[in-house]
Structure formats: C-alpha cells, structure tokens
N, C-alpha and C positions, 0 to 999 in steps of 0.2 A: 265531317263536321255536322252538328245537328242544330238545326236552323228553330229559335223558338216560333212559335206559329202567334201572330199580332191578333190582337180580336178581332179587328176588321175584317183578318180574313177568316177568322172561324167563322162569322156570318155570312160570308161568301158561301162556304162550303157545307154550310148546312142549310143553303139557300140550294146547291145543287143536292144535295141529299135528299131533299123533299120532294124532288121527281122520280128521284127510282122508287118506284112502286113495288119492290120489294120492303122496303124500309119505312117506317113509321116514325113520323117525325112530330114533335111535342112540343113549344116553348112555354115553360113556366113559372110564376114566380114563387118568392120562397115561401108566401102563405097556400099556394096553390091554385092562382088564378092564374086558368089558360088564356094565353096572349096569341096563339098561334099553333095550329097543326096543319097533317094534309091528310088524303082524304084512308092513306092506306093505315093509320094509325087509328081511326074508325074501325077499320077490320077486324084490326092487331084485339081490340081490346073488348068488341059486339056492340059498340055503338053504335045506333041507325042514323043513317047518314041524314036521315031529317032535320037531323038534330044541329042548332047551329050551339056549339061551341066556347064556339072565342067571348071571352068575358066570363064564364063559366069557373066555378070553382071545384076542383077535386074532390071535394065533399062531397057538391051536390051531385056529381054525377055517379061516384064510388062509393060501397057501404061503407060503412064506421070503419072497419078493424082494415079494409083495402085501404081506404084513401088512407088512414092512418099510418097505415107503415110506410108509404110512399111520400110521405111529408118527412118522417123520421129519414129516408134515404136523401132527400133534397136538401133536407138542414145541413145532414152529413157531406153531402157533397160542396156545398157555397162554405161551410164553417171549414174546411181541409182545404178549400180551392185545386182541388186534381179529381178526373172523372171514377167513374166507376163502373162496375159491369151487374146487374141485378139480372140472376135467372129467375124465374118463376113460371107459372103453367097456367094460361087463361085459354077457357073454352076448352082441354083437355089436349093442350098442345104447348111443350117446353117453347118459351119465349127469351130471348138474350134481350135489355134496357141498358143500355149504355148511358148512363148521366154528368152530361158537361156541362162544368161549372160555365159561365159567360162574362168576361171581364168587360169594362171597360175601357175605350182606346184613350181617353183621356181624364184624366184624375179629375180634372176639374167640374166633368160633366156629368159627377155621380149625382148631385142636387138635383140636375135637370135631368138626368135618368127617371131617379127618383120618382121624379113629376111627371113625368107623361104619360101618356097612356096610346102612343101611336104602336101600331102593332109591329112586332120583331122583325117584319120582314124588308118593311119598309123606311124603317131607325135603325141604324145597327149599333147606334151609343148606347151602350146595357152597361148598368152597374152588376156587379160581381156580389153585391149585398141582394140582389135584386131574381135573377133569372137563372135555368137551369135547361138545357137543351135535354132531352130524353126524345134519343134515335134506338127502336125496336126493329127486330129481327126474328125469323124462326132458329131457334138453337137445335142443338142436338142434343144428345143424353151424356158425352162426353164436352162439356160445352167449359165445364168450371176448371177440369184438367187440363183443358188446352191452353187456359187463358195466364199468360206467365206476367204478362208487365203490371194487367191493372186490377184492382182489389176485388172479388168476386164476393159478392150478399147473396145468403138464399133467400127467399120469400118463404115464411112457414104459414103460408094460405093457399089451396090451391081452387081452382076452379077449373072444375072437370067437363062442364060442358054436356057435352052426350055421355059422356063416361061415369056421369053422374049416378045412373041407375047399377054400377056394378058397388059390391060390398067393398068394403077395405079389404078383408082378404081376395078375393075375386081381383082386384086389379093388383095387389103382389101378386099372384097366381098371372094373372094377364102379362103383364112387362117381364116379369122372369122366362115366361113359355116367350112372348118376345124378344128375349136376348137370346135365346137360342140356348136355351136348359130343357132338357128333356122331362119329363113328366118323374121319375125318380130323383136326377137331380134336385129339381122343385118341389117336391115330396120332403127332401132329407135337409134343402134352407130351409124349407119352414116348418120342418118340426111335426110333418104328416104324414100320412100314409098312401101312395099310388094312388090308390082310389078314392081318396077325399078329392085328390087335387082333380083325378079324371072328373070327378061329380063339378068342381068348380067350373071345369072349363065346358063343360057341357051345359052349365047355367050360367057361363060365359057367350057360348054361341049364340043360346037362346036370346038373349038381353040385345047383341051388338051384329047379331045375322054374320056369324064366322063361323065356318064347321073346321077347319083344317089351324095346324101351330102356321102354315106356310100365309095366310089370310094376316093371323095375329100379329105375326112378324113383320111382315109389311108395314100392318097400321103401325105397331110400338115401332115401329123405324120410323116412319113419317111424321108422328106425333111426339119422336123422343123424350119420352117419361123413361126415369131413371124409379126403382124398388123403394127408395125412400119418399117418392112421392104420395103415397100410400099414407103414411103416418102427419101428414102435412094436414092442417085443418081447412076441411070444405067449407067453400062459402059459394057464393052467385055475386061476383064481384061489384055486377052493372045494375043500379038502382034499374028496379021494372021498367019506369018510365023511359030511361033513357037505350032499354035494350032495343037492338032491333029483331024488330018481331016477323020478320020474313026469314029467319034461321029456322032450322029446324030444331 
C-alpha cells in the first residue's frame, strides 16, 4: 500500500535532511527568494560561507543565464506540483538538484502563507503557489540512466571550476581517456589521429598536474562529467562577490 506523504511531514523530513552534510538543502520561493538553506549547500554551489543568505534572491547571488534557468525549473516544478531531478556540473563536478514542490497542510492557510515571511524551518504552513525545496547531491556520470520514477532536465551551462583552463576538445579528450577509451579509441570518437589526442593529453597534464590515464580516471570518476559536458556553455555561475574566495 503506498502511503501519500502529508506536507507536514515533508517539512519534517527535509528538516532531517539538512543535517546530513552530505546533502544541500535550499528552500525557495517561486520568484527566487531564499527562505532557508544549510551550510553544505554553500559548498554544493562556491558560496562563501560569509555570506548570509536567507532573504537573498537567485538573482543576486547567480549570473543572468544561471539564476535564469533555475527559475524556469522552479516554475516548472510548483506549476506540475511533482518533483524533479536537474543534473548539472558546478565547480567541474556533476551535481544531482532534486526540486520538491511544498504544499500546504491546510487550504485555508494559503493567504496567511502567502504573508509571512517566518522562515521554512520554523512555519511549516507553505503554500504550493509559494516554495520549492531543492535537496543537492554529488551525482555520478550515469546519474540520468539510473533515474526511472522522476523527470530528469539537463542544465545546458556548465561551470567547470578548475577544469576551466582545459579547451573544449581537451576535456572530450579528458572524460573519454576517463572512461577508460584508450588513446586510439579516442582518436577514432573524435575524428583524430593517435597523436593529436597523445599531444591533448600531454597539454592535459600540463594544465591539471596528471601524467598517467590511471590519475585522469580517478578524477573523471570522482568528478563524474559525462562527453557531452564539453559542448554545454561555460559560464562562472557565482556573482564574484558572492564567490568564496578561499578555493582555489
């Protein structure tokens, strides 16, 4: 028997979610004013923790064409009322965004939803017109395959982080030698010859301090970027101001 889940306690459970510090937790609303995060969702995204937050609009903290699409998923998500799963790649590392619509436990108390402005954590009456839970994760490069029940969006932005200084061919050449394609295979996907690709990955080492495919493979595993990440348009997702500037 499948038991629907009451809003009450979805705010329960994403009130225990915001302590596993693996996970990144977001409440916001449908213009994009953050109500509530914690502090691993600062990580998740290169925010410096200096920074307070809450009251804070997607806007101000995201460039244009970031916060932008991320409004476009939140619409999507409250105007469907069922969550969704957005992969995308911040800092040069596949990220899984989980986006749950947030109902209200009582019909009557959309008005006074509406109106308040006490924070998520400690109101749990949220209108469904109103807020949007986004719980982040590290994903993997098989992340959108796996996912069967809920609707998966790509992000076509990415932000590469330190991966920033390799070319677009350079990181196809990078994540292919990290799936584990030998330097001919890689050659013959992309349309080159042995030694273009050996020249790539030699001004691959140079860039990122890796001599060996066994170095590369590690990272493209840890960092699960998938070959079409390549073609996805760069940006530096976190306004200057709001980046934290103790990263490297």
């Amino acid at each position: 028997m499948i038991m629907k889940t009451s809003p009450l306690s979805q705010i329960d459970l994403i009130s225990l979610i915001e302590q596993d510090a693996r996970i990144g937790v977001v409440i916001a609303t449908r213009d994009g004013t953050i109500l509530s995060h914690n502090a691993t969702s600062l990580e998740f995204f290169g925010v410096g923790s200096q920074h307070e937050m809450i009251g804070k609009n997607m806007r101000e903290v995201f460039v244009h064409e970031f916060a932008e699409e991320r409004m476009r998923w939140i619409e999507k998500t409250i105007n469907e009322n069922r969550p969704m799963k957005i992969v995308h790649v911040m800092r040069g590392r596949q990220i899984a965004s989980t986006l749950m619509p947030l109902n209200c436990p009582d019909e009557n108390d959309c008005q006074e939803c509406r109106e308040s402005r006490t924070v998520v954590t400690t109101n749990p009456r949220l209108c469904q017109d109103r807020c949007v839970a986004v719980l982040t994760r590290y994903a993997t490069s098989d992340e959108k395959e796996k996912s069967t029940e809920t609707e998966v969006l790509e992000s076509g932005l990415v932000d590469l982080g330190p991966l920033e200084r390799l070319s677009a061919r350079e990181l196809e050449v990078f994540v292919l030698l990290g799936h584990g394609h030998t330097i001919p295979e890689t050659a013959k996907l992309l349309h080159r010859s042995p030694r273009t690709i050996e020249q790539h990955k030699a001004s691959i080492g140079r860039k990122l301090g890796m001599s060996t495919i066994a170095q590369i493979a590690k990272t493209v595993g840890e960092l699960g970027l998938r070959v079409d990440d390549a073609a996805r348009q760069r940006i530096q997702a976190i306004r200057p101001e709001f980046a934290n500037t103790k990263e490297k």
